[in-house]
N, C-alpha and C positions, 0 to 999 in steps of 0.2 A: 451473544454472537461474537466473531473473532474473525477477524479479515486481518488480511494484506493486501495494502494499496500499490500500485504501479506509481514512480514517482509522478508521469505525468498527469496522472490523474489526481494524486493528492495537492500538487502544486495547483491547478488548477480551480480546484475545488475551493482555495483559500480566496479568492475574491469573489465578495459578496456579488458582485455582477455577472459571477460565471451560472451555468446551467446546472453546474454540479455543488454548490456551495451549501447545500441540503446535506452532501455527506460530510464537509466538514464541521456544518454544525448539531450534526448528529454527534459525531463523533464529541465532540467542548459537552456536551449535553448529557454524554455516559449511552447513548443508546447502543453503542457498541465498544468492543477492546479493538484497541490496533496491535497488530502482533508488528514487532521490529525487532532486527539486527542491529549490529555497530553497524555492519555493510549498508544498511539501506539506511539510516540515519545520515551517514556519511554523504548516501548521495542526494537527498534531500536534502540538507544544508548547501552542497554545491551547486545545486540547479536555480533554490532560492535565490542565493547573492544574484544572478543573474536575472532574476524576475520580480523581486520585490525589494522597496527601499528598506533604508536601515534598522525603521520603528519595527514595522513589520517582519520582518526579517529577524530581529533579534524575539519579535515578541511567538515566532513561530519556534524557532529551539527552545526560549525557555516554555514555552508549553511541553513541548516533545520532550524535554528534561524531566517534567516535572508533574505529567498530566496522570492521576490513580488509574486513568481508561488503558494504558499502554501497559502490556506484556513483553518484556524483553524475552527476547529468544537470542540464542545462542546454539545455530547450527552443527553438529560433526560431522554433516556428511554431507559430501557434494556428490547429490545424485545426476547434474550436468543432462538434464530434459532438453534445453532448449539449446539445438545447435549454430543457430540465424544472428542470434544474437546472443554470447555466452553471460555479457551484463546482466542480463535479466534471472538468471539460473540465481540469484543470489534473494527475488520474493518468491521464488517457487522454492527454495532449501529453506526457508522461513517458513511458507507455508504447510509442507508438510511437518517441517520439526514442529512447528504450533499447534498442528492440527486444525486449521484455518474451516472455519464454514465457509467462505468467501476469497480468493484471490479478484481484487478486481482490477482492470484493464479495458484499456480498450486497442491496444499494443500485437498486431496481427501475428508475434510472433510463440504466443501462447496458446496459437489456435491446436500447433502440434500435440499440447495437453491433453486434449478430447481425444485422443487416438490412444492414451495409454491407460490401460488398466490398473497400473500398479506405477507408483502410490498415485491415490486418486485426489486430484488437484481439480476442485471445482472452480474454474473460472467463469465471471460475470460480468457484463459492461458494466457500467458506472448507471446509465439509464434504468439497465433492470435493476439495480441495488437499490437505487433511488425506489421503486416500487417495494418494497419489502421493508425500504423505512417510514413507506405512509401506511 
């Protein structure tokens, strides 16, 4: 299986305390590929510095550096779905160029997705994902 995470969901997901911390340790465990950009790397590392201390922090890029569960993708086309927020157009140009079974969110501004036909972009909360990894 092969998702793209929304950052605030994957930041989240890193402490053990959180409700979502099942997809993160799905993910260390191989139950699924993360599909990733330089673009969403990029901003996963900047949201981190501000949510986790240093151990942490560093111990989360060098995963992401270095983890065999991660598919680098490397988008060419910016097909610009999401008008609300143009930030976010950068897991949905991941997603499709990956061919994602999963974009997941919980980011109301992906809900536009469900309206388009073409390319198809299956988005999922974090909650339903969590149900598909038990």
């Amino acid at each position: 299986m092969k998702v793209v995470i929304d950052t605030n969901v994957w930041i989240e997901s890193i402490s053990k305390k959180s409700r979502f911390h099942l997809i993160y340790k799905s993910f260390l465990d191989g139950k699924f590929r993360l599909l990733l950009s330089n673009e969403i790397l990029l901003e996963y590392e900047e949201i981190i510095k501000s949510h986790c201390n240093h151990i942490d922090r560093s111990r989360f890029i060098f995963i992401m550096n270095i983890s065999p569960y991660i598919i680098r993708i490397s988008p060419t086309f910016r097909f610009n779905l999401i008008t609300h927020d143009p930030a976010d157009n950068k897991f949905v140009d991941c997603a499709i160029t990956g061919q994602a079974d999963f974009l997941i969110t919980s980011d109301k501004h992906f809900k536009i997705l469900s309206t388009e036909n073409f390319p198809p972009v299956p988005i999922i909360a974090p909650d339903k994902f969590i149900q598909h990894l038990l």
